[in-house]
N, C-alpha and C positions, 0 to 999 in steps of 0.2 A: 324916801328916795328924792323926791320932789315936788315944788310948790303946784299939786295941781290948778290954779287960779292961772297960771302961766301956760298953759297946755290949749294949745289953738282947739284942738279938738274937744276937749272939755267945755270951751267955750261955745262952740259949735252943737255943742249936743246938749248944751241950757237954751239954747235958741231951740233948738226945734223940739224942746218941753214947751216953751212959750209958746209956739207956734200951735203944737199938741192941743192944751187949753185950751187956747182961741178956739179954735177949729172944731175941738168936742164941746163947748161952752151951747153951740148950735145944733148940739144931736136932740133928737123928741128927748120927753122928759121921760117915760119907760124905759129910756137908756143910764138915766143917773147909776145903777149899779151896774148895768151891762157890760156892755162895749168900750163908752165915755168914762167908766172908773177903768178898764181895763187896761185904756189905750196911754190914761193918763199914770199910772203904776209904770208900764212898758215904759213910758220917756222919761220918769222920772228915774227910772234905776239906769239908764244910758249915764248919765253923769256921774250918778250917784257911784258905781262904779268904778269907773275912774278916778275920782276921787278916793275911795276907799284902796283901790293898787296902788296910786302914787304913793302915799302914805306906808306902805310895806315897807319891810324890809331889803328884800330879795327882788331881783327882775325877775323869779319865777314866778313869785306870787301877785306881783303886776302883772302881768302878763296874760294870768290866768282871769284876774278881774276884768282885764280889757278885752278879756275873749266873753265872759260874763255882760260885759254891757255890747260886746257885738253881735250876742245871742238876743240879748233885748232889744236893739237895732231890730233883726228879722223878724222879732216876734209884732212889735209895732208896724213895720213895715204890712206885716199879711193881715193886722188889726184894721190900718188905713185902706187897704186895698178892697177889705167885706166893705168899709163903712159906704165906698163908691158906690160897691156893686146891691148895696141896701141903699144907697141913695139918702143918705145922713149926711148932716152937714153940708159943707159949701165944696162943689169937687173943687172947685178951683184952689181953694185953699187947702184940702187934702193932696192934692197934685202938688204944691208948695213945700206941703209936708212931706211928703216922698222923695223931693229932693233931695231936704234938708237931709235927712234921714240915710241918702244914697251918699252924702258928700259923708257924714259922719263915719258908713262903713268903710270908704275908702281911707278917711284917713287912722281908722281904727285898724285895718289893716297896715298900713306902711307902718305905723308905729311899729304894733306888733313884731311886723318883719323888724326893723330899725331894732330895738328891743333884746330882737331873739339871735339876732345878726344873718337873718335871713334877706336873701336876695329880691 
């Protein structure tokens, strides 16, 4: 379908994998299999997704990937959210993260709609 390298939101959602790392790099070390491999999986399939739909065929089967990595978007989202409320890591930098992560679903959604030729 398309170059995903060129796709803002793709881009947008390698950053806040980066950001992910940073940010779980700082959790206790009884987290290395936890939370901090959990939250790091969750960001890393946001991209990884999109890239794998680009690459389809069909915009149905993009579509479905983008909804795939927008399902991992919330899943990370409710990931960063315990880490606050368990006090892991730097909230400041999990707040950062939850940005990132809110700008990726918006734009994961307008794609979508864009996509689906939805309003």
């Amino acid at each position: 379908m398309q170059n995903f390298k060129k796709l803002s939101v793709w881009r947008k959602a390698m950053e806040a994998s980066r950001e992910c790392y940073a940010v779980t790099a700082g959790f206790p070390a009884a987290e290395r299999f936890g939370l901090q491999a959990q939250m790091r999986r969750a960001a890393v399939s946001i991209p990884s997704n999109i890239a794998e739909g680009s690459g389809r065929r069909s915009s149905k089967d993009f579509v479905r990937f983008l909804r795939i990595a927008y399902g991992s978007s919330c899943e990370l989202e409710t990931q960063a959210l315990l880490a606050i409320s368990l006090e892991f890591g730097d909230e400041a930098e999990l707040q950062k993260l939850l940005a990132a992560v809110d700008e990726v679903q918006r734009m994961l959604s307008t794609l979508i709609d864009r996509v689906t030729g939805a309003s």
